[in-house]
Every structure is written in C-alpha cells, then in structure tokens.
C-alpha positions, 0 to 999 in steps of 0.5 A, spaced: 213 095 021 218 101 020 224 098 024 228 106 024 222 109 029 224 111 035 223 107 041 224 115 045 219 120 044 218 127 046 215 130 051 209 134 051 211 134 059 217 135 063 216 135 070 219 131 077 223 126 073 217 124 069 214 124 062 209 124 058 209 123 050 208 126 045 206 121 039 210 119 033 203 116 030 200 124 030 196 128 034 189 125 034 193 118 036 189 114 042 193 107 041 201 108 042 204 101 039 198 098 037 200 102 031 205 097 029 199 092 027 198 093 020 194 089 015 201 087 012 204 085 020 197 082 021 197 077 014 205 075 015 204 072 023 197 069 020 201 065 015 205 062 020 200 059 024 200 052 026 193 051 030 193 043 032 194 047 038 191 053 041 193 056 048 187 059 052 190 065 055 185 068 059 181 065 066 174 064 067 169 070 071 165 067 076 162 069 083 167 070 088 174 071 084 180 074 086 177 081 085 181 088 086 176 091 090 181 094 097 180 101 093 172 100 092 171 098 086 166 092 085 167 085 084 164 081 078 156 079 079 152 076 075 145 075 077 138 072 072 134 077 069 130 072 066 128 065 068 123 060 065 118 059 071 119 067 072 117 068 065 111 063 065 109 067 072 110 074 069 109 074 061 114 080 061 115 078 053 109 078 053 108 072 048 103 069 053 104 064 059 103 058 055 108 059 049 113 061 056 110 053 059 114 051 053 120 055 051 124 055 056 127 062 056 134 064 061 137 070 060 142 074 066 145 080 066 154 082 069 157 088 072 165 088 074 171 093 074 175 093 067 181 092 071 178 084 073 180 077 069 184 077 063 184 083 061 188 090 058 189 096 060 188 101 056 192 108 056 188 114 059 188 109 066 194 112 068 199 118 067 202 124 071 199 131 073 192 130 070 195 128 064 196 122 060 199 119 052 199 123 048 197 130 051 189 127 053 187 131 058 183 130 064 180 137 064 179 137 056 178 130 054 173 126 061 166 127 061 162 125 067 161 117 066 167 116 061 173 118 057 171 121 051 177 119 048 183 113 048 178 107 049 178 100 049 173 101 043 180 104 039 184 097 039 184 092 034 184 086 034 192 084 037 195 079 032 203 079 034 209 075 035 209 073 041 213 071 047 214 067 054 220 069 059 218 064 065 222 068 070 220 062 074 223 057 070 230 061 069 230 061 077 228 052 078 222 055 082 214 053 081 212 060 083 217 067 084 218 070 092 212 074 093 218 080 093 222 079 087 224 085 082 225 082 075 230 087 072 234 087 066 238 081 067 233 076 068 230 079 062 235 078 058 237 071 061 230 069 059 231 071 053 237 067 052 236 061 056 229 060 052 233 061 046 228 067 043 230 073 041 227 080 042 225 083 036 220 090 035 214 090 035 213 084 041 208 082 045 212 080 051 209 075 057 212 074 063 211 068 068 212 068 076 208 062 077 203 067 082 196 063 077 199 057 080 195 060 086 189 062 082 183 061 084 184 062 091 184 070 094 193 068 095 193 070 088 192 078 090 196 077 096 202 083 097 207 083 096 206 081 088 213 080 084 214 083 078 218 088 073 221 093 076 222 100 072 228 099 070 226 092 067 220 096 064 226 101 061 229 095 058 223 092 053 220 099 051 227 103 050 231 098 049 227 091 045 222 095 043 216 091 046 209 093 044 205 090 049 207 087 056 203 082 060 203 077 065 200 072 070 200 077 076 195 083 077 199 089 077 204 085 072 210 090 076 213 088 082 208 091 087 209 095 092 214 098 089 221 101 091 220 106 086 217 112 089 211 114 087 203 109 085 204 104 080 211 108 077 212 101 072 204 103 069 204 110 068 212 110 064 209 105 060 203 108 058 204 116 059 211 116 056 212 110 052 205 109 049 207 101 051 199 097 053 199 092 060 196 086 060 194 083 067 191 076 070 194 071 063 193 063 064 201 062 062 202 055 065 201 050 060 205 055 055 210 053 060 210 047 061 210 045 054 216 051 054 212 054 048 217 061 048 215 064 042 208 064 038 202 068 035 199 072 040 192 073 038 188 078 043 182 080 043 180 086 047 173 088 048 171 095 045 169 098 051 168 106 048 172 111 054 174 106 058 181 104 062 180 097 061 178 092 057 176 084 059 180 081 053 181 073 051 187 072 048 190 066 045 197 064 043 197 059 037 205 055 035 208 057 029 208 053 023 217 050 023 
C-alpha cells in the first residue's frame, strides 16, 4: 500500500463538530480502508505464515448467548427443519417413507441479528444526519429490507498484519474496570510495552479481558470498558489502523462521556472509513503473548447489511 495517502479526508459534510468523508478510493467506494488489502499486500503476509499454531478468534452461537436484544433485535435461534422420524412421517422430499427409514436426514434453519457473535460492522451501520461514508444516503441508497449498497458482500477476504495490545496485561489486572476509558496513552504504552510497532494499514485488537466473563449474560453488562474517541482518534489519524476490534461488544468504552450515541462508531465509520470488530476470543493470544500476527478474517457476505458474522483466525508469523 501507498504509505503517502492521507490518514484525514474531505468532508462531504460539516455540521455540529462531526464529519463525513469523502473517499480517497473514488465515488463508488463502499469499503473505506479495506482498499488497503491488495493482491500484493495479500501475498506478502501469506509468506510469512507459520501455521503450527492458529488461533480461533471467534465464539460459538448457540441458544441463549449473550445477545444485544435492549433495542429489540432478536437473539440467535436455531431450530429443526427436518428430522429423521419426521422425514419418515411427512415424505416432504418425497423420496418415499422407507428409503427415509434408512437414510437418515437432519436439516435446521437460524436467524439472529448481524451485530451478534464475532462479527464485523460494516460502514453504512452508522454516520450522521442520514448520512454515512462516502455520501451513501438514506434517502437515496436504503430501499425497504436493506442497504442497496455498503454491504457485507462488498468485503474481501481480510488478510493483514495483525496486532494485540492487552490493555488488561498493561494495567497487572485479569479484566479492566467495567468503567475504564482506553485513551491514547494506554495505546501507545501497549505498543511499547509488548515491543510492536504500529504500522499503516494494521488490524488492531484490543484485550480488556471482559470474555473472560463469556458465555455468562455479565458479558453485556454496563458500563462496558473501551476506547475513547480520542484513543480512536489516535489509530486512525495518527497510526493509520485498518480496522479496530476487541473482546467487548461495543469495542468503545460504553456509555460514553462524549455527547452523542455510539460517537466512537460513527467517526470511524463516517469520517474515517475505518471498519469495527466486536465479541473477538483474545485470551489465548494473551496468554501465550502473541502481539503481533496475520490476521485472516472472514466476513460473510451479507449483500446490504450493517453486520456480518465473521470467523477470524490469527496465524504467528514465520521468524
């Protein structure tokens, strides 16, 4: 990747302190930074894999799992749509009751909300005056089920450089204060501490240690610790991250003390065209003090959706 681009972009909009962005990547752009994976960017971080060891960073769905459901959206279900005594009963493939009596078919359908699990926000999920990256319009671009543009569908496979700063570990505590800010400072002591540096083009994880708390329903308790708008400020403006994830569900320190809902999601989307991660598994990362790594992700490709359930893995480098 070019290392000359700009880390600020112009504004499409200006209004009440907040602002979004006009893409460096052109007009028709739905993906902000992941621009910055190439075929070329893509190849060099594959050749330095060392794959004796890959880290699963995502968790399991199943019934009852902490859900985001106080707005109303629904929790993960998954039920059977086809069993193999009901098979034999009903003959709904029609392959007849005694071929069912022997092959045994199991079939089950899910639903859930996108923003549940491991899973990645895209950049139409939130911006400012109906207005989201790269001028996608409410009015203009959000038909009557989905986006008709900036979905999941739009994202490639993610493979990138990747990065823990356990926040946690900085501080000599299993799991951060429910109320801890991360700022600036805790960033850049991470950074030191573990011996990495931030480079453009990053996909920064952060540890709290709050999955320590998973599965149990804690895990969505509030206050939830997190970054802070200026700490976000700070990877995007100044460290050039790609994308930013964590092991909490809202990744920024929630409620905030900045005015405004979510202020940490819409600058990173609207104006920075900077992708979230929520609900990582970091704890073996940290125990075994891997800070730096491929990250391979893999969103599924959701065609208009704000979300997108992802299975992310981290991979050691080679050396």
């Amino acid at each position: 990747m070019r290392t000359d681009e700009p880390l600020t972009y112009q504004p499409l909009l200006e209004r009440d302190g907040v602002q979004v962005s006009k893409s460096p990547w052109g007009p028709d752009d739905e993906i902000g930074r992941i621009n910055w994976i190439t075929p070329e960017t893509t190849a060099a971080i594959i050749s330095l894999l060392d794959g004796r060891h890959v880290f699963d960073l995502s968790v399991s769905y199943f019934m009852g799992m902490p859900s985001w459901t106080a707005f109303g959206d629904p929790p993960y279900q998954i039920w059977m749509t086809h069993t193999p005594e009901g098979t034999v009963v009903d003959n709904a493939s029609g392959a007849g009751h005694e071929t069912h009596q022997k092959w045994s078919y199991c079939g089950d359908a899910v639903s859930l909300y996108t923003h549940l699990g491991t899973h990645i926000d895209t950049l139409n999920h939130m911006g400012y005056y109906g207005l989201m990256w790269n001028g996608l319009d409410i009015h203009k671009d959000l038909g009557s089920r989905s986006w008709t543009k900036g979905g999941a569908d739009k994202y490639p496979p993610m493979f990138a450089r990747g990065l823990l700063l356990d926040i946690a570990g900085l501080h000599g505590v299993d799991r951060l204060p429910s109320d801890f800010q991360i700022g600036p400072d805790d960033l850049r002591n991470a950074a030191r501490e573990h011996a990495v540096e931030l480079r453009r083009g990053d996909v920064i994880t952060i540890r709290t240690g709050r999955m320590q708390t998973w599965p149990s329903l804690d895990y969505l308790d509030v206050p939830m610790p997190g970054i802070t708008l200026a700490g976000a400020k700070y990877l995007c403006e100044e460290t050039g991250a790609m994308c930013i994830g964590s092991d909490t569900a809202a990744l920024e320190a929630f409620p905030s003390t900045e005015p405004g809902y979510s202020p940490v999601h819409c600058y990173m989307f609207a104006t920075t065209g900077t992708p979230i991660i929520e609900v990582l598994q970091l704890e073996e990362l940290a125990a075994e003090k891997q800070y730096e790594f491929a990250f391979l992700g893999f969103p599924i490709k959701f065609a208009g959706a704000t979300g997108a359930l992802m299975r992310p893995v981290a991979v050691p480098l080679r050396g």
